[in-house]
N, C-alpha and C positions, 0 to 999 in steps of 0.2 A: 504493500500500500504506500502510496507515495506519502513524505514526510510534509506535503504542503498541505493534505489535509486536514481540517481544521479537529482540532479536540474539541470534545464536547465538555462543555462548562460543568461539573459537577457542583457548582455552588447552587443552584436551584432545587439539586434533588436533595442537598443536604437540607437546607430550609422546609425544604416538602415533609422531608423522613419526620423533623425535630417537630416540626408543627403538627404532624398527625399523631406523632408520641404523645406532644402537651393534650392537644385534644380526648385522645382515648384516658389519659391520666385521670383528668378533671371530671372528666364523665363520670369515671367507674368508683370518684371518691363523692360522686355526689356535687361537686364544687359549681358555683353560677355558673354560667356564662360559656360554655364546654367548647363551643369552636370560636370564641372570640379570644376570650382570654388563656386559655390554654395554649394555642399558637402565640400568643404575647410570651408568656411566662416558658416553655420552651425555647425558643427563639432565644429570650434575652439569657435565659440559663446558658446556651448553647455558645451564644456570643461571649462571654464571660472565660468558660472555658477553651476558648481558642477560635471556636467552629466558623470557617470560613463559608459567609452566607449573602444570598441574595435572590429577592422576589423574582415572582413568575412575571415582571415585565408585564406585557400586554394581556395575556389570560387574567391577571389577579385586576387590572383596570380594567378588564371587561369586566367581571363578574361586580365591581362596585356601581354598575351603571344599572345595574335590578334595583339597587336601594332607592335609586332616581325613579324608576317604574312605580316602585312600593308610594313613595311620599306623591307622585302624580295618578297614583291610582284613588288616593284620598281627595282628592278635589274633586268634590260631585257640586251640582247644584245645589244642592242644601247648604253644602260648604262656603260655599262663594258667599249664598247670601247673608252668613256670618263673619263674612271678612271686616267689616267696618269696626264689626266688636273686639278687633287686634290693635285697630287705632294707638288706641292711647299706652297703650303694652307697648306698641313700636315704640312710640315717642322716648321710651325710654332706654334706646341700643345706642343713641350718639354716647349718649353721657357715662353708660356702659363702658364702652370702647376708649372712651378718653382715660376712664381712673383708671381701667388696664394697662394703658400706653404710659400713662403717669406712675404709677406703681412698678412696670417692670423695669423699663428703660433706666432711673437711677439704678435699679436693682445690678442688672446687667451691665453697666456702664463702672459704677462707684466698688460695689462692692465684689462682683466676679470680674472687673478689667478687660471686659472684651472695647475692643473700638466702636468707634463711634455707628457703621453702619450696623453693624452685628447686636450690636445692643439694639440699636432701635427695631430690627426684621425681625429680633426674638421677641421683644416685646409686643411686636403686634401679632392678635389673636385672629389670623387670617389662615388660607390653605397653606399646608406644610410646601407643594410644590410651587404657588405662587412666589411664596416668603420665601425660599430658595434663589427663584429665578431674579426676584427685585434684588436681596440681600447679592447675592453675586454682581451683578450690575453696582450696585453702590459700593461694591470692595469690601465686602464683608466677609466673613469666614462660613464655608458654605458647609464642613462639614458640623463645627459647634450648632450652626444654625438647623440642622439635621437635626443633633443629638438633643438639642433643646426642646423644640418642637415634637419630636417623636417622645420626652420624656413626661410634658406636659400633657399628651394624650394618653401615655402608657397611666400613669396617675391618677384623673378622672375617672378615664373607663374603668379601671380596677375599683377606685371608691364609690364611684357609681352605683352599681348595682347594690351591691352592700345597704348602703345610705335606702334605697327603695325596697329592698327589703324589709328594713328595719323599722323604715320610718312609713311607705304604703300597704307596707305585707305584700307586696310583686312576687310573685310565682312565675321567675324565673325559668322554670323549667317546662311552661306549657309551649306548645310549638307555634313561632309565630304566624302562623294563619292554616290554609287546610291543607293536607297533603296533598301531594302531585297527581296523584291515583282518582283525585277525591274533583281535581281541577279542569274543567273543559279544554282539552287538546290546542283548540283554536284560538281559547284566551290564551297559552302559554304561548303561542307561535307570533299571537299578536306582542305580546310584551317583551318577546326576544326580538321581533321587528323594531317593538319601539324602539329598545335599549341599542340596537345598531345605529338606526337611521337617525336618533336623539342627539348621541356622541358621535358621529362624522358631522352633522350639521352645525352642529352646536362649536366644535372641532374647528369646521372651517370656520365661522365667523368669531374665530377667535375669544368664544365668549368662554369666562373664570368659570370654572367648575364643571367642565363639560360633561365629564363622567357622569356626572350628580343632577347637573339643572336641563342640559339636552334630552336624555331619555323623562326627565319629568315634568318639562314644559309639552312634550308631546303626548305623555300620556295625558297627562291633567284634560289637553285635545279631545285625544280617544274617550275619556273616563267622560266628560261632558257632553259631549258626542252622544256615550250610550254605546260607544263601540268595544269598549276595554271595562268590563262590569265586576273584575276580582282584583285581587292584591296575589302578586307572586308566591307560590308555594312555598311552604315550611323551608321544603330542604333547598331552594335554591336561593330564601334567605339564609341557611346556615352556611352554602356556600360560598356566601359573598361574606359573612363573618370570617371565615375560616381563613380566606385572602388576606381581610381587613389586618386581623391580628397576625398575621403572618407578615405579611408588609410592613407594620411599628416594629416587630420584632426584628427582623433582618436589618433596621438600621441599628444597629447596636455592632453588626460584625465589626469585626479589626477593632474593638474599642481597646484604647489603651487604659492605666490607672490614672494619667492626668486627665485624659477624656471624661474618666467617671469620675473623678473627683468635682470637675472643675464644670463643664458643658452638663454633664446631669446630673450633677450635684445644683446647679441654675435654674435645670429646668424643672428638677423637684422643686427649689425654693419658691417657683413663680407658681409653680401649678398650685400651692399651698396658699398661696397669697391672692388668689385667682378665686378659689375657693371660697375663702372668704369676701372676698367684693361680690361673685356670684352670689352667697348666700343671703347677704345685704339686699341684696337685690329682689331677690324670691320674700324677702321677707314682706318688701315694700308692695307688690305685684298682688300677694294675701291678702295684706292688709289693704290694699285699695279694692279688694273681690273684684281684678284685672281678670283672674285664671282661677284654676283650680291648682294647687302646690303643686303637685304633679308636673304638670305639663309646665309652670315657669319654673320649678326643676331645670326642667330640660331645656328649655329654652335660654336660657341663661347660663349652663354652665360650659365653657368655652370649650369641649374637646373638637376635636376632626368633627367637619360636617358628619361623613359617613358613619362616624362611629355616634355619631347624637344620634342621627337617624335610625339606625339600628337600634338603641336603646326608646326610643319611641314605637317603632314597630313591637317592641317585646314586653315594653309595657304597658299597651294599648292606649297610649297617649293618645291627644289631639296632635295627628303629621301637618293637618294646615299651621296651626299655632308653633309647632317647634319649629318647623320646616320656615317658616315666614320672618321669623326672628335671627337666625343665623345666616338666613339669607340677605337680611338687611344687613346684617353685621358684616357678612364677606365683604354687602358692596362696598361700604363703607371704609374697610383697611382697604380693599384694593385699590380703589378711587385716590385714598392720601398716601399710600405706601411708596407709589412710584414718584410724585413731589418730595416725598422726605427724602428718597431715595437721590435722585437729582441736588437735593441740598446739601445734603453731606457728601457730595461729591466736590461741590464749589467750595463747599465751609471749610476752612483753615481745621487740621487738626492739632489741639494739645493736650498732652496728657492730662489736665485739672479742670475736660470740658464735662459736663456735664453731659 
């Protein structure tokens, strides 16, 4: 065989093996969350000991384009005509977004020392891959910005479920909708339609979140329509889980000790601190009878789009109300992230800046 043939990557199947291990683990101990958080907690154990890893690429960004299906399968007519009753719940994501930006950036800046653009793309609570691509362009440190972001998701989702146990009684373990067997053939052929032709449209016009908002702008289409009348089956949301937490986990490979001390030693301190403004928040949401706790929950507490959305499908939340809220929030970092970004390009750096 000729030597210019190429090898095949074995880091994919290593992530596959480690993540179906976490999975089967979590399962059979009973534990939440068995194809989300189980490929997290493998994955990051794996990356610890050495294991040389990296996601399924374009398979694991297909399968998170069903969550898009899921949250556009919730917009029925009934839905809509409760949309105005989000009003005043929105009104409250600017100001959100700003004590986030204000709370992490010294955070990042003063007391873990990263530069100037790197502090400000980790402290904004935007997509991991967005915050990547700006934080890069502004000269920021693109894997700290990785390991930040991936640790501030990995945190949430783990206390997440937890916290709605404890405090809803969430029965974690029922299946998020009905099984595939149980599901009209045609509806599943239409939702794999969607989730293609959603994310390449969505893809070309360039628009944030493609994965997410292309297949769920389109369903929401179908679902209003009367064309697309179910939510994606149990197991192909477990399989967009299983992606999900596969994906946080594999950013963790090659970690060194300064990487965890110092980049997710950061992004625990923010997700902590995150936490707390979130909770502030849901507090104020209650007490104004905005929502039900539940659902500003969720709506407020800053993980990955994807992974809120999943935790809204499982916990039978309102998908218009959570979905509409971190959708305002994306627009919002992404609109200013690329200005800030342009700014601390021009802006003088010194060591004592803020």
């Amino acid at each position: 065989m000729s030597a210019r043939v190429r090898r095949l990557d074995p880091r994919p199947f290593t992530t596959l093996a480690l993540a179906a291990a976490g999975t089967l683990v979590f399962h059979l101990a009973g534990l939440p969350l068995p194809f989300l958080l189980g490929p997290m907690a493998a994955c990051l154990a794996g990356a610890f000991a050495g294991a040389r890893m990296r996601d399924l690429g374009l398979l694991g960004t297909f399968m998170r384009t069903f969550l898009g299906v899921a949250a556009g399968s919730a917009i029925t007519p009934d839905m809509v005509g409760h949309l105005p009753d989000f009003a005043l719940s929105l009104a409250f994501v600017p100001l959100f977004v700003l004590l986030i930006g204000a709370a992490g950036y010294p955070l990042f800046r003063r007391v873990f020392g990263f530069d100037h653009a790197t502090a400000w793309f980790g402290a904004m609570p935007g997509g991991l891959q967005d915050m990547l691509v700006f934080g890069e362009e502004a000269g920021g440190d693109v894997r700290a910005l990785s390991l930040i972001h991936a640790s501030r998701v990995l945190v949430i989702v783990t206390v997440a479920p937890l916290v709605m146990s404890a405090v809803w009684g969430i029965d974690l373990s029922v299946p998020p909708g009905a099984r595939a067997g149980d599901t009209d053939p045609l509806q599943i052929a239409l939702m794999v339609g969607a989730c293609i032709a959603g994310w390449r449209i969505a893809a070309r016009l360039r628009l944030f979140g493609a994965t997410i908002l292309g297949p769920m702008i389109l369903t929401a289409i179908l679902s209003l329509s009367g064309i697309i009348t179910t939510r994606p089956p149990a197991e192909i949301i477990w399989a967009a889980q299983f992606f999900i937490g596969m994906a946080v986990g594999a950013r963790y490979s090659g970690i060194t000790l300064r990487e965890l001390r110092v980049d997710v030693g950061a992004g625990v301190a923010y997700a902590l601190i995150l936490s707390g403004i979130s909770i502030l928040f849901i507090e104020v949401i209650r007490a104004l009878d905005l929502a039900p706790g539940l659902d500003a929950f969720l709506a407020f507490l800053p993980g990955g789009q994807s992974e809120m959305v999943v935790m809204a499908i499982i916990a039978g939340a309102d998908l218009a109300y959570v979905v509409a809220h971190h959708l305002v929030r994306m627009v919002l970092v992404i609109a200013l992230a690329p200005v800030a970004g342009r700014w601390s390009q021009r802006r003088p750096q010194r060591d004592d800046d803020l």
